[in-house]
N, C-alpha and C positions, 0 to 999 in steps of 0.2 A: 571290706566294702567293695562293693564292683564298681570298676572302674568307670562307666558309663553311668552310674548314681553320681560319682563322686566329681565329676568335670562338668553335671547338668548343667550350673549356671554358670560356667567359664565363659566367657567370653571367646572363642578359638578362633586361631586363624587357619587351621589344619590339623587333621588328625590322620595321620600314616602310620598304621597295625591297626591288629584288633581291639576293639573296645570294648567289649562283652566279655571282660576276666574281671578276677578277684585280684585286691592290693594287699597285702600283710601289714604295711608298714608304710608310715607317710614322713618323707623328709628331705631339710635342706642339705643335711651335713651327709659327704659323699662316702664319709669312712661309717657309717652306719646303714648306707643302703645294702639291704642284700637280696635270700632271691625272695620273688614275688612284690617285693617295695617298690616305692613309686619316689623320685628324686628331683625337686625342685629345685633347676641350676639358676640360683636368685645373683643379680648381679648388685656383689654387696660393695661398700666402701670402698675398699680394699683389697675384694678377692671378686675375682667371677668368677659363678659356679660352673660355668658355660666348660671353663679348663679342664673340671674333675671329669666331665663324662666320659672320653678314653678309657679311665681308670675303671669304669663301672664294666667294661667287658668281664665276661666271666661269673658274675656274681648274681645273674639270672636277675638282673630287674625289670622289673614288668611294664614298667612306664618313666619317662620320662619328659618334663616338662622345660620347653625354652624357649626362647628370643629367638635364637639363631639356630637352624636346623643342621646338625653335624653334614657334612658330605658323605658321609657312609651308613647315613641313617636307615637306606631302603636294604642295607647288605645283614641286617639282623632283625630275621622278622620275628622272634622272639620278645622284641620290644616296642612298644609303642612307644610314636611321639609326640607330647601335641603340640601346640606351636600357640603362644600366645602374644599378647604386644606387650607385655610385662609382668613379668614371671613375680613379683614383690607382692606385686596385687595380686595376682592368681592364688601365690602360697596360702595369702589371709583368707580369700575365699575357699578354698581349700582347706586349711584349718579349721576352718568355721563347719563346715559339712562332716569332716572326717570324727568330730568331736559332738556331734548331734546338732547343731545348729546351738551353742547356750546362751549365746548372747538372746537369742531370741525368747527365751524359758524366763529372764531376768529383768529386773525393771533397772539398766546399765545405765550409768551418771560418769560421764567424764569429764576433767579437770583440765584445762589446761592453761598457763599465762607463763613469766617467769619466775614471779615468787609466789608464795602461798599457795602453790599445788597438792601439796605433802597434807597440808594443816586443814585445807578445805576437804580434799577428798578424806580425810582419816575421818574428819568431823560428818559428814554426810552417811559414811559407814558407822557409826557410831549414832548417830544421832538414829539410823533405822533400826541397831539393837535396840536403844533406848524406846523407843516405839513397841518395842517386842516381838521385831521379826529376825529371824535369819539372814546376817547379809555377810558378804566378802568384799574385801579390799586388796586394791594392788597400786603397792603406794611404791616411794622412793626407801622410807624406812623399812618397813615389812609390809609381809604380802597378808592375808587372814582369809582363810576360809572358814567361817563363821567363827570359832575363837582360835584353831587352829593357826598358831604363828608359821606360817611357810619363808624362811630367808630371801631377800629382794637381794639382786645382782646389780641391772637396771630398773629405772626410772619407770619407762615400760617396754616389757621382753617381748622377744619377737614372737610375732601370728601363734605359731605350732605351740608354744610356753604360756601365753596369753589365755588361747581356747581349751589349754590341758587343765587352766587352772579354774577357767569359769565353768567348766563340765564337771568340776569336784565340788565347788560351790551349786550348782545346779540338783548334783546326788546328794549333798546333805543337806539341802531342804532351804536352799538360799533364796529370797525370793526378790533382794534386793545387792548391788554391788556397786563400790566407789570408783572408778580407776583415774591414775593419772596421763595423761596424755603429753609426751615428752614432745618437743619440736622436730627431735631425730626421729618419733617414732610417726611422726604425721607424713611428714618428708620421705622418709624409706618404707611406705606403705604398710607398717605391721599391724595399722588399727584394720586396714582393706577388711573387709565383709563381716563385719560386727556391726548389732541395730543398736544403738544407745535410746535410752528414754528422753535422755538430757544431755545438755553439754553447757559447761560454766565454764567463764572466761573471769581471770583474775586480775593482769597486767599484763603491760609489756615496756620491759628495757633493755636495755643492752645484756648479749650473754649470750655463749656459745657462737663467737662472728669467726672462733677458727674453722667451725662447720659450715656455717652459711653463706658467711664472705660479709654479706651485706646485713644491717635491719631489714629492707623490703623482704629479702629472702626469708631471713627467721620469722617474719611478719605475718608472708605467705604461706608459710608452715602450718604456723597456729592457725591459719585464717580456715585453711584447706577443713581441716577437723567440722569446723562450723557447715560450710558447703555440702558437707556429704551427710549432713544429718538428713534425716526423715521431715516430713511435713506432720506425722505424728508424736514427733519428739519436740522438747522445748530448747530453744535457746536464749540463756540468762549471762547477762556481760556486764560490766561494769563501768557506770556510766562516769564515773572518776577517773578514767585511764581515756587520755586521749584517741586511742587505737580501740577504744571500747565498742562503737559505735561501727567500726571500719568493719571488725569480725564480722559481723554479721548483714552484711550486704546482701550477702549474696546466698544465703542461708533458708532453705526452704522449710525451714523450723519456724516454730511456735514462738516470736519476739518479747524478751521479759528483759529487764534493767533493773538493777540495784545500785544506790548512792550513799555516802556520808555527808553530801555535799546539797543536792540538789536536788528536784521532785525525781521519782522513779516507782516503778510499780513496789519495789522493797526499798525502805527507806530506811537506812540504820543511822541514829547520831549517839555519839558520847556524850555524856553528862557529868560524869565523873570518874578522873585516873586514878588508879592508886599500882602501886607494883605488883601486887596480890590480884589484883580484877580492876573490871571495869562496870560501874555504873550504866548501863546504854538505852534504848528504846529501839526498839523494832516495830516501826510502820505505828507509832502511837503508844507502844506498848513497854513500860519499863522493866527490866532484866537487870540482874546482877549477875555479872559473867566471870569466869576465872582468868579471862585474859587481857591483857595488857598492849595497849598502842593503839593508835588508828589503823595500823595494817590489820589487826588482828581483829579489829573493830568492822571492818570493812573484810576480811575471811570469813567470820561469824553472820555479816548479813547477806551475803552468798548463799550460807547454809540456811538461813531461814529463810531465804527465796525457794533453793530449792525443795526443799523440806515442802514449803505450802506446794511447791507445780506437783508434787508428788503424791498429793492430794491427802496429807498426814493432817488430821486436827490442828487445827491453828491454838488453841488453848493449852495440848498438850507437849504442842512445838514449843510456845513458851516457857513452859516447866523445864521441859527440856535443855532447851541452851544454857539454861543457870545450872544444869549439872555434866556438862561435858567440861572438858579438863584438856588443857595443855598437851600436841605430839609431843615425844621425847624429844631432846635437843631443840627444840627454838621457843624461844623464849622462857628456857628452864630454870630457875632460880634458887639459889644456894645464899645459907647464910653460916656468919661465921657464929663459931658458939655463944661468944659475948653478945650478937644480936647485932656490933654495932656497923657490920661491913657486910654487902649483898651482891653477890657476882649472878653476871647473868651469861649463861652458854646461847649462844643461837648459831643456826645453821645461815646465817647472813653472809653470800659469798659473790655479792654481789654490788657496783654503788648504790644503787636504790636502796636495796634490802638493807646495808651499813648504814644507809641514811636515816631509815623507815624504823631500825631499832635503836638506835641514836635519839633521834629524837624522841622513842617514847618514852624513854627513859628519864631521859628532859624534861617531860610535859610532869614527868610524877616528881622527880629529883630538883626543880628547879635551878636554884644558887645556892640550894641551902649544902650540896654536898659536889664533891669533883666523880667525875666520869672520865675512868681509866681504860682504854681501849685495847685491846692485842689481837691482829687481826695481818694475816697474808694472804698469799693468791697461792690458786695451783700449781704448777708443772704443766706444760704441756697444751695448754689451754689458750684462750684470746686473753692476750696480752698488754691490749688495749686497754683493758678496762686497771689492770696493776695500779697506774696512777693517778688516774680516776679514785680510786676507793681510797689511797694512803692521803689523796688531797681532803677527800670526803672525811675521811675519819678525824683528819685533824683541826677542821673547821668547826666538827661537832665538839669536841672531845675536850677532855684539859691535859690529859698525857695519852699519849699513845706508843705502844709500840708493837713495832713491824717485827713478823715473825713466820715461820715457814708453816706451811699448811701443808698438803700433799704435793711436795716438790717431783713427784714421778720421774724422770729421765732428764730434767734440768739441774742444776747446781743451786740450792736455796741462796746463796747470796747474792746469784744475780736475778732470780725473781725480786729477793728484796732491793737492788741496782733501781730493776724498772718500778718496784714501789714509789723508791724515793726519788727520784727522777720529779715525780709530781709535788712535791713540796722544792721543787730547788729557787724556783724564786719567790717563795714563802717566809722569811727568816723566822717571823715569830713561830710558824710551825714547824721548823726545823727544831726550836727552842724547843718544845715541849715533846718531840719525838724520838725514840729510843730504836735499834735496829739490834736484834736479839736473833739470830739462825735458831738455836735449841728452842723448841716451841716449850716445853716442861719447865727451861728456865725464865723464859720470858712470862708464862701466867704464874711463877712462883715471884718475879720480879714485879709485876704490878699489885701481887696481896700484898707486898713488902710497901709499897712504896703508898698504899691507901689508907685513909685515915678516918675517923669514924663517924660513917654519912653518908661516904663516898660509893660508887657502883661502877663494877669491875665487868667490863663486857668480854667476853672470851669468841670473835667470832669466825664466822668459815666453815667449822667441821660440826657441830651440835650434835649429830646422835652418830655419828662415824665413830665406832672404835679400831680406828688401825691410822697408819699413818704409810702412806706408799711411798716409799723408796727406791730407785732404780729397779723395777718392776715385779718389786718385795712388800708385802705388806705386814707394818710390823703393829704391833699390839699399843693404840694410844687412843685416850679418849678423856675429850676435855672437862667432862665433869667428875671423872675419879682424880686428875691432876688437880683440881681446883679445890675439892673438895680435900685433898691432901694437905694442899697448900692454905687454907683457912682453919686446919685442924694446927698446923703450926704455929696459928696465932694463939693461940690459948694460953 
């Protein structure tokens, strides 16, 4: 692409060389620029890109994109530089061009809250197959270019990974895509120069404050998404979530609301729980759904919000929701052979999300059966919340035990230390609480210890198979362990 196409809508603060050449190759990463490539020194976490440029002597590249202009920038006029106020955003803009513009070819729906990103966006892609069109997803689970499984690393990958994968979606005849929109990826610019149709907003609570520092910050993160939507795009939030209403202040999108609770343009309530689905109504209209809980209840009416702003038959939207089906890992249910024990994996790694599948479990389980819980925190992560969630689980629960989840570069006995910390002036839940490191023995330790009624919550990791280890990742996944462990029973 020539160079002078491809910076048109940059924002520059300077351009020193020529601009009228060809790029080969567009990138962040410095050990892949070579000659004729163009190299975006993004100033990431961790690393500034601004260091590698030195290294690029030699290597014939043709442009080069910064912050800060090197001092010897005028002494190699084999290279252009141009000079931006933030190379983060430029890249996304840059991505977005170099890859045909595809976000603009696609009618893009993005997800963002802290729970239910995963469940909403898979269901919004699925729910437009179900309709009968071509669409793509870029979830936390996996990625789909129309049924094509593409493997997900992040939540959502940066700009250049993002726009490679909606340009393939674009080529096979996509005409619609889900993505989710991470709080890292609002905050480090990777969404910058994508058009979205929509943008859902699900919740917000605590998670991820070892990145942000603060809520307001991780607040402003998500908020940021909503702000740079279009005036021709909608925005749909959740009038349940206190913060609901905040997102979109400032948002020169299209204003829409969904509720379990209270008037809203989509109005979801339950009518009837059971483990297996849920009885509900949407906006008047009853549905039997395959999912289970009010969280899941209030994800589902998300989807038929957005479903009708996307201007799908409202008749066919209802057929619809009663045949989509459960993500992997959250809220996946297992039974033992004899029928009379039912464990449930969910990707709940948070207090709310512990809370949110606690109680719906509750709502269906009453007193008639005990709810046995096995649940830790990560490595490496906000810390804060540890005893939060071991206090949560045990206020819900009738046993629980504390267990290692992805302990990364920490020692799991003192992640579970700051667990249990939060029950220390608890005695009765100290009573009913268990402290297990081996994650394999402690969900083999709760089939053992449940009796027949009872439902066994396995939470934190739900469709994760591996388990990270001082910066190994080894082969673990809670519903082949469970599903071992209830073939025991027999």
């Amino acid at each position: 692409m020539n160079l002078k196409q491809l910076i048109g809508q940059l924002k520059t603060v300077a351009i020193i060389g020529e601009a009228d050449k060809e790029i080969s190759l567009l990138t962040a990463d410095s050990r892949q620029a070579s000659e004729g490539s163009m190299f975006v020194a993004v100033k990431g976490v961790t690393v500034d890109g601004h260091t590698f440029i030195p290294g690029l002597k030699g290597k014939g590249v043709a442009a080069v994109v910064v912050e800060n202009l090197p001092a010897d920038a005028d002494r190699d006029p084999s290279t252009t530089y141009i000079v931006v106020d933030n190379t983060s955003i430029a890249l996304g803009h840059l991505a977005s061009m170099w890859y045909g513009e595809p976000s603009k070819k696609l009618r893009l729906v993005g997800v963002t809250g802290t729970n239910g990103k995963t469940t909403t966006a898979t269901l919004i892609y699925e729910m437009a197959r179900l309709m009968g069109y071509k669409a793509g997803l870029l979830s936390t689970v996996v990625n789909y270019i129309d049924t094509e499984a593409v493997h997900a690393t992040q939540t959502t990958p940066d700009a250049l990974t993002i726009n490679a994968l909606l340009a393939r979606m674009v080529d096979c005849g996509c005409e619609y895509a889900a993505m989710e929109v991470s709080s890292h990826a609002a905050d480090q610019h990777r969404i910058a120069g994508l058009t979205f149709a929509g943008g859902v907003f699900t919740n917000l609570t605590r998670d991820h404050l070892d990145y942000h520092k603060t809520v307001q910050a991780y607040l402003n993160a998500k908020k940021s998404f909503f702000d740079g939507l279009t005036p021709e795009a909608f925005a749909l939030t959740n009038l349940d979530d206190k913060t609901g209403e905040v997102m979109l202040q400032n948002t020169r999108a299209r204003k829409y609301t969904y509720s379990l609770r209270t008037v809203a343009d989509f109005r979801g309530r339950v009518i009837e729980s059971r483990l297996d689905g849920t009885l509900m109504s949407f906006n008047g209209r009853e549905v039997d759904v395959l999912f289970t809980g009010r969280f899941n209840a209030c994800n589902l009416t998300a989807v038929f919000g957005a479903s009708v702003l996307l201007g799908w038959p409202l008749e066919t939207i209802l057929v619809n929701m009663s045949r989509l089906v459960p993500v992997a890992g959250r809220f996946q249910t297992f039974h033992s052979a004899c029928g009379n024990l039912t464990a449930i994996v969910d990707y709940a790694h948070t207090p709310d999300a512990v809370v949110n599948v606690i109680t719906a479990i509750r709502e269906v389980v009453g007193n008639r059966g005990n709810i046995i819980t096995v649940v830790g925190a990560g490595g490496n992560r906000d810390k804060g919340k540890r005893p939060i969630m071991a206090a949560e689980a045990a206020r819900l629960s009738d046993r629980v035990i504390l267990t290692s989840d992805n302990p990364r570069f920490e020692e799991p006995a003192e992640i579970l230390h700051d667990m249990e910390a939060g029950l220390a002036d608890n005695p009765e839940a100290r009573r009913k609480t268990l402290s297990i490191v081996d994650r394999r023995e402690a969900i083999r330790a709760a089939v053992k210890m449940a009796a027949a009624g009872d439902v066994i919550l396995i939470a934190g990791k739900g469709h994760e198979d591996y388990q990270e280890v001082k910066g190994v990742k080894h082969h673990f996944d809670d519903r082949e362990e469970v599903k071992a462990a209830l073939a025991e029973m027999i």
